[in-house]
C-alpha positions as CSV (number, residue, x, y, z in Angstrom):
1,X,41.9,-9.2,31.3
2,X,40.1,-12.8,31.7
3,X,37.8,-11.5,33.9
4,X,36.7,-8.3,32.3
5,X,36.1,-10.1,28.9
6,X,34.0,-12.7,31.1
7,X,31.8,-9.5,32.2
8,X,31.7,-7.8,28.5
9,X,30.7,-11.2,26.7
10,X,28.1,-12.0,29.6
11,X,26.8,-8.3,28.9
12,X,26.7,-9.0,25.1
13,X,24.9,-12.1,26.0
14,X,22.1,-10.4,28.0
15,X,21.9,-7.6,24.9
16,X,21.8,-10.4,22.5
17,X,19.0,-12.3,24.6
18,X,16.7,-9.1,25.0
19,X,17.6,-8.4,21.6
20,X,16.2,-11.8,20.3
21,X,13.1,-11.6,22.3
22,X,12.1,-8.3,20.5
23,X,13.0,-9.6,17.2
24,X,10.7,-12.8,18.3
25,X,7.9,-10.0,19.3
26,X,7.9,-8.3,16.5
27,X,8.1,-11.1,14.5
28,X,4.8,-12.4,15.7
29,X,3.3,-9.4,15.3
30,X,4.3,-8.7,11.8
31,X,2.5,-12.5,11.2
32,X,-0.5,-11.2,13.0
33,X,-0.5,-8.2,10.7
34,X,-0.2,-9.7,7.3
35,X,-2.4,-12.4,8.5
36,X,-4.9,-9.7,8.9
37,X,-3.8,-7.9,6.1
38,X,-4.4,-11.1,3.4
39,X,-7.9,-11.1,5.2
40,X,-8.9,-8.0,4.3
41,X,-7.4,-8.0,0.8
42,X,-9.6,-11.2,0.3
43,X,-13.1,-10.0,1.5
44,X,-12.4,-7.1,-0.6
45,X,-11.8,-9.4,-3.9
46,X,-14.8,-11.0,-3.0
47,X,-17.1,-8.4,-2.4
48,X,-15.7,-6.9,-6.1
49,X,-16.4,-10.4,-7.3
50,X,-20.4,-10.5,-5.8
51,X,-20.6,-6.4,-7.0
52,X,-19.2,-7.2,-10.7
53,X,-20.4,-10.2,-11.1
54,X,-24.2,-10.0,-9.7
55,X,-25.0,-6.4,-9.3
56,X,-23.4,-4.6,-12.2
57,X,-24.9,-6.4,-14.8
58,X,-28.4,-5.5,-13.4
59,X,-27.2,-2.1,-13.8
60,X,-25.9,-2.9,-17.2
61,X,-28.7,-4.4,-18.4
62,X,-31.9,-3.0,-17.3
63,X,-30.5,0.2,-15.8
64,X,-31.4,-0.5,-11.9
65,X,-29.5,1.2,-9.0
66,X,-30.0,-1.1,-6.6
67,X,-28.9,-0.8,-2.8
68,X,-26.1,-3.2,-3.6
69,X,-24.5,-0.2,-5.5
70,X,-24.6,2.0,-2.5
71,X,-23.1,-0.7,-0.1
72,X,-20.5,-2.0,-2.3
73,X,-18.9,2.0,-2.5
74,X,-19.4,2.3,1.3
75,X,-17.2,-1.3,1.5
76,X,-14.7,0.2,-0.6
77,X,-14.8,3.2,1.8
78,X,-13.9,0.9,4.3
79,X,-11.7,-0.8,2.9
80,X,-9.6,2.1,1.9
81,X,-9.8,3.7,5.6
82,X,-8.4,0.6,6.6
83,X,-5.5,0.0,4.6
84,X,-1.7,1.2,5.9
85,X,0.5,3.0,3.9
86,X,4.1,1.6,4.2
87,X,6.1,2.7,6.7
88,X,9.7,2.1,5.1
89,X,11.8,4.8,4.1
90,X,13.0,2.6,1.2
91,X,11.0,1.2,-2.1
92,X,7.6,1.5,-1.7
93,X,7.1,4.8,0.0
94,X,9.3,6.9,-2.4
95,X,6.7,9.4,-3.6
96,X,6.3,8.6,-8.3
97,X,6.8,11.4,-10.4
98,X,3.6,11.7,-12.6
99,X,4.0,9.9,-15.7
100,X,2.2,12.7,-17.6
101,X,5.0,15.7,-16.4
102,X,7.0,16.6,-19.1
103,X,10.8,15.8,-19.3
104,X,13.3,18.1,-17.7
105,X,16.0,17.0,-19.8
106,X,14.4,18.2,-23.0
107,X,16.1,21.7,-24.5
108,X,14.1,24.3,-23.2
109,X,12.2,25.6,-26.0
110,X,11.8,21.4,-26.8
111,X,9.4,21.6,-23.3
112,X,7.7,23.9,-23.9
113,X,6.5,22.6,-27.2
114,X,5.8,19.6,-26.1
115,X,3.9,20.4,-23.0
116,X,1.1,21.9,-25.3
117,X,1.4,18.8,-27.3
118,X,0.7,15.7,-24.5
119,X,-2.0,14.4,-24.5
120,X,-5.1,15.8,-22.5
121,X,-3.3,19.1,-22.3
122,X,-6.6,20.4,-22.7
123,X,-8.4,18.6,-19.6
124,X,-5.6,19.3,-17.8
């Protein structure tokens, strides 16, 4: 009895030792990530800040398009190709319902009024 808990705690202590170095790796990884991740977010607010606050009101103003236009959408390209949608199953990757769909619990001759009746039916 002694001796086979000995070998079962001394296997649970090699599981829990790999297990701790993967949590460590990941860990570091994750750091590296959001490290990166505030990086980008903040050359993005500051090349909105230099487009909004330099170029746009020369295109405001005296109606220029100016290169600065064409670079600041091909950032933004970037910066969107670059971004990660999130990976957990839970919260933030739960697809929205549209806040313009009608309401399912409405009677049914209630929906179909008011479907006719939201606004920008006729865009839409």
């Amino acid at each position: 009895g002694e001796r086979e808990f000995g070998d079962a705690f001394h296997r649970f202590e090699v599981a829990k030792g790999h297990f701790s170095d993967s949590l460590e790796k990941m860990r570091e990884k994750y750091t590296d990530l959001a490290i990166a991740r505030r990086d980008l977010e903040s050359s993005q607010l500051g090349a909105a800040w230099e487009h909004f606050s330099k170029c746009r009101p020369l295109s405001k103003k005296y109606g220029l398009y100016l290169p600065c236009h064409e670079n600041f959408k091909a950032a933004m390209r970037l910066y969107r190709g670059l971004l990660q949608k999130p990976s957990c199953p839970v919260g933030a990757s739960l697809p929205l319902r549209p806040a313009a769909s009608p309401l399912l619990a409405l009677a049914p001759g209630v929906a179909e009024e008011s479907v006719g009746k939201q606004r920008g039916a006729a865009f839409l």
